[in-house]
N, C-alpha and C positions, 0 to 999 in steps of 0.2 A: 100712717107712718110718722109723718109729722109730729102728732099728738104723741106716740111714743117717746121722741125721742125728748119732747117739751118734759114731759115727767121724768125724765131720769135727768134730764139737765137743774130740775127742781133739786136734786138729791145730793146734800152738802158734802157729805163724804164721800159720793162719789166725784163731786168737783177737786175736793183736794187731791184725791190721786192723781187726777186726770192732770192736774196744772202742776203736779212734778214732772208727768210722763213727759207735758211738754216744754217744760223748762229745760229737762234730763235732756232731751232728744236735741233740740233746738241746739244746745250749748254745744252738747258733742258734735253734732254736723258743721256748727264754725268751726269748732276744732280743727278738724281732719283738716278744713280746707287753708283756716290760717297758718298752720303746722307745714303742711305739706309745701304750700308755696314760699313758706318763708325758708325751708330746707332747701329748697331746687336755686331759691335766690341766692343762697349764702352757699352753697356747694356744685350748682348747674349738673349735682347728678341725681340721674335718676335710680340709681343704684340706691342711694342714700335715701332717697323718699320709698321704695320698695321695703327699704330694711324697717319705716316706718312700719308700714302693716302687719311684718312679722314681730315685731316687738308689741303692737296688740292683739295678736293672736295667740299668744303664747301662754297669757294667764288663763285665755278661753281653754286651749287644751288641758292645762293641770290644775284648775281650779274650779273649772265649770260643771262638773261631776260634784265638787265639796258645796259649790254654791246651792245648786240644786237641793242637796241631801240636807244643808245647813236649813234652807227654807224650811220644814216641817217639823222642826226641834226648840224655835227661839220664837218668839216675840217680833212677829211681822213688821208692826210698827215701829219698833228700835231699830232693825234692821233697816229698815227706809230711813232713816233720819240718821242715821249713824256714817251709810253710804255716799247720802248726798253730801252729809258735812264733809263728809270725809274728801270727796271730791269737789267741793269748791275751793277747799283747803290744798289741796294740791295745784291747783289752776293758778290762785292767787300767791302760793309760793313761785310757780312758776314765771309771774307775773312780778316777781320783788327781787327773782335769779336770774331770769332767763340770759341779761348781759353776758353773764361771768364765762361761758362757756357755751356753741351752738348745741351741743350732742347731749346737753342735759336733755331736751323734748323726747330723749326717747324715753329716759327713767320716768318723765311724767304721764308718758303717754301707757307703759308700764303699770302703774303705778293706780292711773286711772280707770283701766281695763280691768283689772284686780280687781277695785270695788264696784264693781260695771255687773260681775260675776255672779257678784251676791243682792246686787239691786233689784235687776231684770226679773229673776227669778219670784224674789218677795214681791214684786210689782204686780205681777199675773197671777200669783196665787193668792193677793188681799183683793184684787179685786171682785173676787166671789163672795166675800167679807161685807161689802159694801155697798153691793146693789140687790134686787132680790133676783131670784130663778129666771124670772119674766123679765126682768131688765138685763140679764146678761146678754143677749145676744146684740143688745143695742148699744152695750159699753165696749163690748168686743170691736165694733164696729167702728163706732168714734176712736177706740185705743189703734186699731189698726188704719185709720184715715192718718192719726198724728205722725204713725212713723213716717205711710209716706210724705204727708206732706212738710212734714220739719226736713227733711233730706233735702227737698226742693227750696224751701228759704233759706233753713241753715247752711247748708251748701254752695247755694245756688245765690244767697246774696250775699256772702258774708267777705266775697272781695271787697262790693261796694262798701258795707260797713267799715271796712278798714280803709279803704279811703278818706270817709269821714271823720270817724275819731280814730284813726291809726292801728298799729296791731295792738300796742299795749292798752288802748283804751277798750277793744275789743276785747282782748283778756282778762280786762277788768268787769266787763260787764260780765262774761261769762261765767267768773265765778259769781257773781250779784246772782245771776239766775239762778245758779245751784244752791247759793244762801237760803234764797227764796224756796227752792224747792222744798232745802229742810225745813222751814219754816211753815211748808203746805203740809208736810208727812204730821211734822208735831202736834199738830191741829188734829191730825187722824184718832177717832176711837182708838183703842188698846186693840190689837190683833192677836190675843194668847192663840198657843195651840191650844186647844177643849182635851181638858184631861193628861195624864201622862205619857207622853208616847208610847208604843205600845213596842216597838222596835229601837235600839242602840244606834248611834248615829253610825259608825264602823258597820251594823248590817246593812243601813238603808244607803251607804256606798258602794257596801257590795252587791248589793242590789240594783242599784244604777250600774255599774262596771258590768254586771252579770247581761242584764235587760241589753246594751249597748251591744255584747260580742254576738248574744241571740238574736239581736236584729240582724246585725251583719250576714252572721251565717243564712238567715231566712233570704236576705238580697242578695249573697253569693248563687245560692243553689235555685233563685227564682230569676233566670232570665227575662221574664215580663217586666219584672220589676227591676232589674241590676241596668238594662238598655237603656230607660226613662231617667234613673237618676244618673248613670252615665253624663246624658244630655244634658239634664240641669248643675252638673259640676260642672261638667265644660262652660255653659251658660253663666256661672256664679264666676268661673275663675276669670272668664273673659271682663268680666265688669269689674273686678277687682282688680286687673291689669291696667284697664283704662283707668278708673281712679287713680293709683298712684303713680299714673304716668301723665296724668293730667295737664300738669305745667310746663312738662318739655309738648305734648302734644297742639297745645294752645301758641308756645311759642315759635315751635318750630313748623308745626301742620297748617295751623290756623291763623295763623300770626295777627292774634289777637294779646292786649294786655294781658296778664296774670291776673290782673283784680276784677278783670269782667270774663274770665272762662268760667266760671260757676255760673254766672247767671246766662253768656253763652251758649252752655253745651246742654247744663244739667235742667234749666228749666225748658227747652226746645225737647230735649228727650224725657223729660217729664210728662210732656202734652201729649207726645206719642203713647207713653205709655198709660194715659187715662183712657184716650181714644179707642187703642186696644182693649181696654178693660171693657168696655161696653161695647164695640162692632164686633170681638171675638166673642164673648158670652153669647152676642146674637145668634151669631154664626152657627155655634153650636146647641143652642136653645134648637135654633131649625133642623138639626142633626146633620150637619155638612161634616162630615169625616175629621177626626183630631189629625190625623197624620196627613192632610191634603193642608189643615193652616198651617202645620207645623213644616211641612216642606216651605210652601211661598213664604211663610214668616222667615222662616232661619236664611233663605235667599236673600228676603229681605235685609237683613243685617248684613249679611255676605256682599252685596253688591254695593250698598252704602259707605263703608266702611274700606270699600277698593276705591269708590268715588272720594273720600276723605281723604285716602294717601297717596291716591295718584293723580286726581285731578284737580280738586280743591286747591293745594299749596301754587300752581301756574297759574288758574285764573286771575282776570283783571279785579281789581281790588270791589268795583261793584258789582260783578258778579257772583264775587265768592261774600261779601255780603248779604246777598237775596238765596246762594245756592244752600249755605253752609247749612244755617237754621232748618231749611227746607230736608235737609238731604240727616241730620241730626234727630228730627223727628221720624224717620221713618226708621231709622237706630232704634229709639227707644219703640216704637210701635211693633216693629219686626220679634225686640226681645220679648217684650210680656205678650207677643201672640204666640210663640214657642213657650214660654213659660205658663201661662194660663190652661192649654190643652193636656200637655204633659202631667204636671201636676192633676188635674183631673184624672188621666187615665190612671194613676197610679192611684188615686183613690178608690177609682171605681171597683180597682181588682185587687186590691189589698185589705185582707181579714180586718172585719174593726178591731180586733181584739191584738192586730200586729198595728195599727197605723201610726200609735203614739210610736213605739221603738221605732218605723221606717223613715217617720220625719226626723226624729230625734238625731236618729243616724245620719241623717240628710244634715244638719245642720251642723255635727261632729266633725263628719267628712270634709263639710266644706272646708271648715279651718285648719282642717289640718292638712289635705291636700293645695290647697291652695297656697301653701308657703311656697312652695318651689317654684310654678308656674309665674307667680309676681314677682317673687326676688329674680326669675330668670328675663323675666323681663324687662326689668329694669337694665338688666345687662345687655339688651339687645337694643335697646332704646341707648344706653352710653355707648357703645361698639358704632351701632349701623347707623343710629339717629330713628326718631319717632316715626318721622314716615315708612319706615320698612316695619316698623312694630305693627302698625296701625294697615298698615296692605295686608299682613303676615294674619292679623287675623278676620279682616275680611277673606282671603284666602281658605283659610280654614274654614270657617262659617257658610260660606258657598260649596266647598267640596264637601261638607256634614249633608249640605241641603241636598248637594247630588247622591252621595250616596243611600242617604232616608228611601229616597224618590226612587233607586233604582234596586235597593236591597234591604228597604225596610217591610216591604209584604211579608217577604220569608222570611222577617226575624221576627212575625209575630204570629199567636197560637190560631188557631182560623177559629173556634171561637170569640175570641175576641179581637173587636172591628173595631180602627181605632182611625 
């Protein structure tokens, strides 16, 4: 294994992709977090940091269909090098503006979502480009380690960075990173599409539009599969809640600085979620029933999460020092043990020839269902305060676990054992 992955790290163009993905990735995750806490500081609502996530979700929904379609029509490589400039240039505008006005960060964050649209897309389809057959599964691998682990630095230390050199000089670096990244695409071989396309850009959108409402229909009318992604919306929307409630929840729940809750929350629920990735895969390596982790998991969440908004905020300052960390890890462990089995079953029983449309869809759905539930919770966090957000959905999470536990046999087909 080792040896494999020595030979594709030998392979120059696939380093250059690789050192955008993690520039690309790294930068964006200080973003959010220098963004977001600088919004809660200069406005203490959470309303306003909510409205953040819907203003980058929004290019996802009406652009993310053109980006996709755009990828198979143009020059791979310009596309990368265009996106990234595009977006260091935005950062670093932002960085020579940001004084003039607080409410500018959403047109950049706008702005930088847009070219996000058309990156992501040409990113995963050159890198087929790049390595050979036998090396894809182990670039896949590495590409997929970056995201998570950039969430977890970029996130997770990017208060302390701003301690250091401040926001602006944080700013500044981040566009340096993106500079850089364009600078790794340029380096890239020419990525032509081979030959002339053989479809209109206008078909191969309505072709994406088409494929999208045929997934949907296929997970409307398959109850096996509409239950599971059900769960993992709920699942996606709840962690989207907590991100951009982040700052009120650190200051009012946790009553920790602002500049160390990323490296607080995010890298404690980080470690749970590695831990899961390896004791549930065991789990079910041994064939221990999906839906028996996926009860104690989702508990899991459920009861942590009432521990966070009811007991945490009274403890004595060293115990909720030693609890907090303690009781955050079992957050993140509890979600990717719900999330790891689920996802599995729905592949296990999902047509190969449907899974691209049902994740696709998975992915659609999310952003676009999830606008309400985060902007409404920002609302529930400025009305009640965080700790009632933060009960509200460990609440939910524990009565999901009880109902699985007491009405999920009979919502599944007795063929399949889950």
């Amino acid at each position: 294994m080792a040896n494999e992955f020595k030979k594709i790290l030998k392979n120059t163009g696939f380093l250059k992709l690789w050192s955008s993905q993690i520039l690309s990735q790294v930068s964006i995750n200080i973003m959010n977090f220098l963004l977001l806490t600088r919004l809660f500081v200069l406005t203490g609502s959470t309303i306003a940091t909510s409205m953040l996530w819907v203003a980058y979700s929004l290019p996802a929904i009406f652009f993310g269909p053109i980006g996709a379609a755009a990828v198979d029509l143009v020059n791979r490589r310009k596309m990368l090098m265009i996106t990234n400039f595009l977006q260091g240039l935005t950062i670093f505008s932002y960085f020579l503006f940001h004084g003039q006005t607080t409410f500018i960060l959403y047109g950049v964050v706008m702005i930088y979502s847009l070219f996000n649209q058309f990156y992501s897309p040409a990113e995963a389809a050159s890198l087929p480009n790049v390595v050979t057959k036998l090396e894809l599964p182990q670039a896949n691998s590495l590409f997929f380690f970056t995201l998570q682990t950039s969430l977890v630095v970029g996130f997770g230390f990017a208060g302390i960075l701003q301690s250091v050199i401040g926001f602006n000089g944080s700013l500044l670096l981040c566009s340096i990173f993106l500079f850089l990244a364009f600078i790794s695409t340029w380096l890239l071989p020419d990525i032509k599409i081979v030959g002339k396309p053989f479809f209109s850009f206008e078909h191969v959108l309505k072709t994406i539009y088409e494929s999208i409402l045929e997934g949907y229909e296929f997970i409307r009318k398959n109850k096996f599969i509409e239950l599971p992604l059900i769960l993992l919306l709920g699942l996606q929307a709840c962690l989207s809640m907590i991100v951009v409630n982040l700052p009120a929840i650190a200051s009012q729940v946790l009553n920790i600085p602002l500049n160390l809750s990323g490296v607080s929350v995010v890298v404690p629920a980080g470690i749970g979620a590695v831990l899961a990735s390896v004791i549930v895969t065991r789990m079910l390596k041994k064939g221990i029933r999906k839906k028996i982790i996926i009860e104690y998991c989702l508990a899991f969440v459920g009861i942590s999460m009432l521990l966070i908004g009811v007991l945490v905020p009274f403890a004595p300052q060293f115990v909720r020092s030693f609890i907090t960390p303690l009781v955050i890890i079992f957050v993140g462990f509890g979600y990717m043990g719900v999330d790891i089995p689920t996802i599995t079953f729905i592949q296990e029983i999902t047509p190969s020839w449907f899974r691209g449309r049902v994740f696709g869809n998975l992915g659609f759905l999310i952003t676009i269902i999830n606008i309400f539930p985060v902007f409404f919770s920002g609302a529930i966090s400025e009305i009640f305060g965080a700790r009632t957000f933060v009960s509200l959905i460990g609440l939910g999470a524990t009565l999901a676990a009880i109902y699985i536990f007491k009405r999920g046999q009979g919502l599944i087909e007795k063929k399949y054992t889950v």
